[in-house]
C-alpha angles and dihedrals in degrees: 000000000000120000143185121210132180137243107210136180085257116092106205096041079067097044084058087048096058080055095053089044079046099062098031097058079040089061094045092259121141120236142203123184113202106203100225088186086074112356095170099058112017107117120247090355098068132121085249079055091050087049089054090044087047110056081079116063114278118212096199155330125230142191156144128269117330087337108119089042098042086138138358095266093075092041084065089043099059095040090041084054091037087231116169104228118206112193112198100205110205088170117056115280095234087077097069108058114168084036091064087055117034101056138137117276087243110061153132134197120200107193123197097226129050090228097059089061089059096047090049089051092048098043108025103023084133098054093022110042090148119060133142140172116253120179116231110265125243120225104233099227112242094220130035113275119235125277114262083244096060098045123127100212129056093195124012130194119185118179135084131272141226135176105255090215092067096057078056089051099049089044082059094050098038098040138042137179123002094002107050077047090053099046089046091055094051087053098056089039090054091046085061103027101049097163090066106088106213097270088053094045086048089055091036085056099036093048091064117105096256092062117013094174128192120242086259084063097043094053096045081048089052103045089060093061109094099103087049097053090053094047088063093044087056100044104059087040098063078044095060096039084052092047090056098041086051083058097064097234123120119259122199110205121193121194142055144303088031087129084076106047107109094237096052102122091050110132103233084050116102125176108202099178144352098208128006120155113269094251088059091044081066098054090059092042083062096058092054124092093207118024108200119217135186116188119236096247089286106146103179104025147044149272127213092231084072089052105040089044092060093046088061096051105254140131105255100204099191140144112266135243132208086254098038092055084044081064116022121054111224105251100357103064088005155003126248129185127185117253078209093050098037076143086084099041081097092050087056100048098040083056096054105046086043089062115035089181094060084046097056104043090058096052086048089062101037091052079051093062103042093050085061093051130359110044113113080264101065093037090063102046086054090055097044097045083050090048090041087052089043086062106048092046094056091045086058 
């Protein structure tokens, strides 16, 4: 096959992309990568590069996000080359409006979490008629990780970090009326209700009698809660880091925006690095006993970080979703812990670094399970038998 894939402004989308590159030339296929940073001038990754690549038939593009569609001008070019485009969305899809409107005629959308398909077929059947879930892949290390024994760090944290307070402020700003009441009340409804992700708290909060709102307002509600789904990321994620910090052990953290985290000056708290690129990030993964991991507010789907952890063998400590616990047995291939009992998050950890054997039974069964499904290998079968199927379906 012949495929097109796509260079962003986001490093570890492209990270994800070489991988991609990586399996693809692995399986005999032929590449091309557009830089979308600068698609008029990069060498050898321009648009006058595309046009070369083109003049032979091209099986897919695919990309990442709204990537392939970032304008309408790239909308006409893949319908004027009758180029089927695959999006593989990593954020929720209700954060992207227009683009889930204005696509080619021939595309497919691969969502992280179970939960975002069904949000795409109830809100977008008519743009998005094909839509399927797709895990997150894991990057198989080139070189044996450490031993548990010989790792550096007891408990590791990589991810940004933002003060939950300004995403209040910005709603303020932004929104006013029904809607800044209605965002405010999903918030407080998600901090008791962790198991909502933010479209089912918005419907939870709009089906009441004083609203009643029709699926148009729940979507235009939606689409203004980006600022509301980060708030709750946030703010379980300061919850977590603080859990860990009461228990007295020491906790590495590795991301941005860590200098303004209240807790900040803690002294079992160590900031390693604002920014290093992703490949690096799982190198230092590697060197940690217990990778902590808070899902980005996906209820019923995955994150990398879960994957690659185990991979490097290492624990990933992280909440659960409906898919994960499908997947991964609490305590045997994984750890849980409960965003409403973070109380316990020490009693776990004092339990696993207390018994490396335990440890280390669990990590062999968890790297079992993500060879089988969730290495770059498997990923990509999953998209080109889609896109095969895609095909034969359109020549019908």
């Amino acid at each position: 096959m012949r495929i097109i894939l796509f260079y962003s402004g986001i490093e570890s989308f492209n990270y994800f992309t070489d991988e991609i590159n990586k399996e693809l030339h692995n399986s005999g296929h032929e590449t091309f990568i557009l830089d979308l940073r600068d698609a008029n001038k990069t060498p050898e990754h321009s648009l006058r590069d595309l046009y070369e690549f083109t003049k032979a038939p091209v099986d897919a593009a695919i990309g990442y996000d709204q990537m392939p569609t970032i304008g309408p001008a790239y909308v006409e070019l893949w319908n004027e080359l009758n180029i089927p485009v695959i999006s593989i969305f990593m954020d929720p899809p209700f954060r992207f409006g227009d683009y889930n409107r204005v696509l080619p005629k021939s595309y497919l959308r691969f969502c992280c979490d179970i939960e975002h398909v069904t949000w795409c077929k109830r809100f977008c059947s008519d743009t998005i008629p094909n839509v399927y879930f797709l895990p997150h892949g894991a990057t198989v290390p080139d070189k044996e990780p450490s031993s548990w024994e010989n790792k550096k760090y007891d408990i590791l944290f990589s991810g940004t970090y933002y003060k939950p307070e300004s995403y209040i402020r910005t709603i303020r700003e932004k929104y006013s009326g029904a809607v800044q009441k209605i965002l405010f009340d999903t918030m407080e409804f998600m901090k008791a209700n962790t198991s909502f992700s933010f479209p089912a708290a918005i419907d939870r909060i709009l089906s009441c009698a004083d609203y009643n709102a029709d699926d148009l307002t729940r979507l235009s509600v939606m689409e203004s809660g980006e600022e509301a789904d980060w708030y709750i990321r946030m703010y379980y994620r300061e919850k977590v880091i603080d859990s860990v910090l009461n228990s007295g052990r020491d906790l590495w953290v590795l991301g941005r925006g860590w200098e303004n985290y209240p807790q900040y000056n803690h002294p079992h708290f160590h900031h390693i690095s604002e920014r290093v690129p992703f490949a690096d990030s799982l190198d230092i993964m590697a060197d940690a006993k217990i990778n902590l991991n808070v899902m980005p507010w996906y209820k019923d789907g995955t994150h990398d970080r879960v994957f690659n952890t185990l991979l490097r063998h290492s624990i990933p400590l992280t909440d659960s979703s409906n898919y994960l616990k499908e997947m991964f047995i609490d305590r045997s291939s994984i750890y849980y812990y409960e965003l409403n009992k973070l109380n316990m998050i020490p009693e776990i950890i004092e339990d696993l670094l207390t018994d490396p054997l335990k440890a280390k039974l669990c990590i062999l069964k968890g790297i079992a399970i993500v060879h089988e499904k969730y290495t770059w290998n498997q990923i990509i079968k999953s998209i080109l038998n889609a896109v095969n199927a895609f095909k034969s379906d359109s020549e019908e």
